[in-house]
N, C-alpha and C positions, 0 to 999 in steps of 0.2 A: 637330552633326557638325563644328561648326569646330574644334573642339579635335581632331578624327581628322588636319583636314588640318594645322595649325598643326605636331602631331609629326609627322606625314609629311613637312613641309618641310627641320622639325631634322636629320630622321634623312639625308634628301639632300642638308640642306649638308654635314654631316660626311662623309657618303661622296665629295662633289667636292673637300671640301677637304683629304681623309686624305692625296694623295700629298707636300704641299707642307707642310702639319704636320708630317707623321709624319717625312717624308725630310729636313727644312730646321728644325725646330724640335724642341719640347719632347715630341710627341705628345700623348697624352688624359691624361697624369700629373696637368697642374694642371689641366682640368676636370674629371677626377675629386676632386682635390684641394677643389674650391669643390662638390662634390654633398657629400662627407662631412661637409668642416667647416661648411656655412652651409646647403647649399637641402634636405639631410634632416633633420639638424634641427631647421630653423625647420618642414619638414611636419610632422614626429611632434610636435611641441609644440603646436602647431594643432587637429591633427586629432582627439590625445588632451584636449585641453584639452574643446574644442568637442561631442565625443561624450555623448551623452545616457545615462549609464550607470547599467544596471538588473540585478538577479540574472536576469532572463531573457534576456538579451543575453548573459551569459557563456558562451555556448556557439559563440561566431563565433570567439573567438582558439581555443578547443579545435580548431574546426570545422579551423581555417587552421593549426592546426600539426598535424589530420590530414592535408591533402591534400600539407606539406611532408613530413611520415612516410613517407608513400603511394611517392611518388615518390621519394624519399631511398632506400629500400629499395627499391625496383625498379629504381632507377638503378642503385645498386651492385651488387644479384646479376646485370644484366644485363652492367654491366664489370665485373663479376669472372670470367663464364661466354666472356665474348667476348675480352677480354683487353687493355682498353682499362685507358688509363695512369688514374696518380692525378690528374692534374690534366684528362684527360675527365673523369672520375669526379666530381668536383669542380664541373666547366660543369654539365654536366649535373644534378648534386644544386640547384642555386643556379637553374638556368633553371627546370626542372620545379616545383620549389616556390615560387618567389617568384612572382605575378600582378601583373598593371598592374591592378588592380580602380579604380583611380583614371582615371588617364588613357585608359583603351581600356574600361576595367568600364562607367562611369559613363555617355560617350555611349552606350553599344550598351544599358545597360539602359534610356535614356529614346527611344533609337529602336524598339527594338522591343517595350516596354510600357508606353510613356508615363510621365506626372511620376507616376500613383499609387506607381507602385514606386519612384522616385528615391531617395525617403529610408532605404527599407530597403538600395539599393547602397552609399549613404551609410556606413551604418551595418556595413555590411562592409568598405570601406576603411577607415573609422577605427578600427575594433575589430580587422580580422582584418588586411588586407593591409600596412599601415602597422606595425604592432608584428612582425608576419613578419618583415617585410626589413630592420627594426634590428637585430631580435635572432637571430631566427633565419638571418638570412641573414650575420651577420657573425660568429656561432659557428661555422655551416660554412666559411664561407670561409678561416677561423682552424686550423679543425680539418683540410681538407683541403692545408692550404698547405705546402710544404717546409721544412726549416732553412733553406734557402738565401733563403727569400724571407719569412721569420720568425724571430721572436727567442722561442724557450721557445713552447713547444706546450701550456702549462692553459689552463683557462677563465678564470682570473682574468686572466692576459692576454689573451687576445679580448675579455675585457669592457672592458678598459685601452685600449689601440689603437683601440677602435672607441668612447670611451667617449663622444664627440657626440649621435650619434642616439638611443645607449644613456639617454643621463642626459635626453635631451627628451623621449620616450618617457615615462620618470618622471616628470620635472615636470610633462609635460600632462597625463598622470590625474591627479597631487595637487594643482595649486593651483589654486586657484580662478579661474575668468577675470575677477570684478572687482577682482583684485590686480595684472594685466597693464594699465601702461597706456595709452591709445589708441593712443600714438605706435610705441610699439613693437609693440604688436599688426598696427597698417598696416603697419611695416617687416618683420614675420616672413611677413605676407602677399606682401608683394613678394617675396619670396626664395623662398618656396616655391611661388609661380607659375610657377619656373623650371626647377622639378624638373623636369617631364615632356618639356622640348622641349629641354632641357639634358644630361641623361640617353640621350634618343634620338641628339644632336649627337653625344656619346662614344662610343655605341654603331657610329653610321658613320663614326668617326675608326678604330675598330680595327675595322672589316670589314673583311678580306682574302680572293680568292679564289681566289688561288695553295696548290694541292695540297687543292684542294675536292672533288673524289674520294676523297680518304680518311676524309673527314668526313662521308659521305653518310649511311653508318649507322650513327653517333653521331646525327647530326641528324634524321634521320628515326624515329628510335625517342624521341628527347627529347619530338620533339610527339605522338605520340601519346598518349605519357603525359601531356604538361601539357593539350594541347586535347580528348581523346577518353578515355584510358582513366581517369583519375584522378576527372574530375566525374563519368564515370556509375558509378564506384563510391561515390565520395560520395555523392553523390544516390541511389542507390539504398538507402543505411543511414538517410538522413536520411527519405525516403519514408514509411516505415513507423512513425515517429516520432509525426506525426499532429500535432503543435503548431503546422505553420505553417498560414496558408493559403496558396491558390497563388499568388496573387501572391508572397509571402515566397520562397516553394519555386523559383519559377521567376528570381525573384532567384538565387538563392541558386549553382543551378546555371548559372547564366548566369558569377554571379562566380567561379564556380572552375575556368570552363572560359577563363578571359582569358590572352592569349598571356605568354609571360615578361617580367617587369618589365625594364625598360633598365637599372635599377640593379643588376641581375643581372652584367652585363656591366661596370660599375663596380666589383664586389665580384671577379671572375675576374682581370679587367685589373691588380689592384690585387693578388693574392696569385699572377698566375700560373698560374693556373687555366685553358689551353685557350682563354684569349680571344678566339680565331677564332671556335671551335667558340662560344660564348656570343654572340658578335656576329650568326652564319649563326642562332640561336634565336629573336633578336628580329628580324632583317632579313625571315627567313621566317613566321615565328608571329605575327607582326603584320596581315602582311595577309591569311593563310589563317586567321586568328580570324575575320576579317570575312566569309565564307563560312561556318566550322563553328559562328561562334554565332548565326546566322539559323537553319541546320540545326538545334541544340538548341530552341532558339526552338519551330521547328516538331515537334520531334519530342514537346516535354511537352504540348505544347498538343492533338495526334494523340492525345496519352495520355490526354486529359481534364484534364491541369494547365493551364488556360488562364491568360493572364497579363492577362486583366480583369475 
């Protein structure tokens, strides 16, 4: 659980230190700047490199660009029914679909079902949550973005702009890890330790919570979709599946119920996107995960899915 407090620390130095940044300097522009170009893609390169990959494992990135589906469509028919702008629309697609499976995933599946399952959370960040937030979260963000705050609106530019994470991403699944050598392999390691508390810093550089009543319900309907509604319709199609067992299963919905990634808030901040409203997703979804993923916890386990 030291790594829950280590981010909790990040995220409240950035929120002590947003008024004298943000007001007297550069704001979160260059740490955003050092999350895209060095500490995402030395993770994706890592992660994908290091992944154990098998034809029965291909069903986690499906699995993780169902629950960004899920909510991507229900975020928008909901601001399109409610009458919220494109750049809510936008926070909202980018917080509900992207997960911290790494940094907030990883302690809570080995607090509440021990090291047996470690490796299968493992194996959801490196497979699902990790290639999510390269790609899928820098196509939305590309796709949601204005002229104003973008150059040319195809994919083949969102792939260009964003093409860091995009190109380590690739390289970790293709090349071999005894072609990486040690020196640099330690040095991508130190970089991408910095994702998670670095990430969260950005995140409490752009919390604001001036005109936080108009945001109430944008933000309350975001988590329900990313913490409550989105895993138990996952989880309920995966159920009936019958391939995992419960440890896997209880994994499984543990990871797709993990509050919005902080790089969420990097990818908003960065195209314009509602930044507020993406900063109030992680400020809040972070710690109300740590109440509703005990609550799932108990509710598979109620179910007969026990997690030993």
């Amino acid at each position: 659980m030291e790594t829950l407090i280590w981010i909790g620390l990040a995220f409240g130095g950035g929120v002590a230190l947003r008024s004298s940044v943000v007001q007297h300097g550069p704001g979160a522009a260059p740490v955003n700047a050092y999350l895209f170009h060095l500490a995402l893609p030395a993770l994706a390169f890592r992660e994908l490199q290091q992944a154990q990959w098998s034809l029965t494992l291909l069903w986690l990135p499906v699995l993780w660009l169902g629950l960004f589906g899920v909510n991507a469509l229900a975020a928008t028919a909901l601001a399109r029914r409610l009458g919220w702008s494109r750049g809510t629309t936008g926070a909202l697609v980018l917080t509900t679909g992207l997960g911290s499976a790494s940094f907030i995933g990883l302690p809570m599946v080995q607090a509440l079902q021990g090291a047996e399952a470690l490796p299968y959370g493992v194996m959801h960040a490196q497979l699902g949550s990790v290639p999510a937030i390269c790609v899928l979260g820098a196509l939305a963000a590309r796709a949601f973005a204005t002229p104003a705050t973008a150059q040319g609106c195809g994919m083949l530019d969102a792939l260009t702009r964003s093409s860091l994470p995009l190109l380590a991403t690739a390289a970790g699944a293709l090349v071999p890890p005894a072609v990486v050598p040690h020196w640099m392999d330690q040095g991508l390691a130190m970089l991408a330790t910095t994702l998670g508390p670095v990430a969260m810093f950005a995140a409490g550089l752009q919390l604001r919570l001036e005109g936080l009543t108009k945001l109430l319900r944008p933000l309350g309907t975001g988590l329900l979709l990313k913490l409550l509604f989105a895993p138990a319709l996952l989880g309920a199609l995966v159920l009936p599946w019958g391939a995992l067992s419960p440890v896997e299963l209880h994994t499984t919905v543990l990871q797709l119920a993990t509050p919005p990634a902080a790089l969420a808030v990097a990818f908003a901040s960065r195209h314009q996107l509602a930044p507020q409203l993406a900063a109030l997703m992680v400020a809040v979804g972070t710690p109300a995960s740590l109440l509703t993923l005990p609550l799932w916890s108990w509710a598979m386990a109620l179910g007969g899915i026990s997690a030993s």
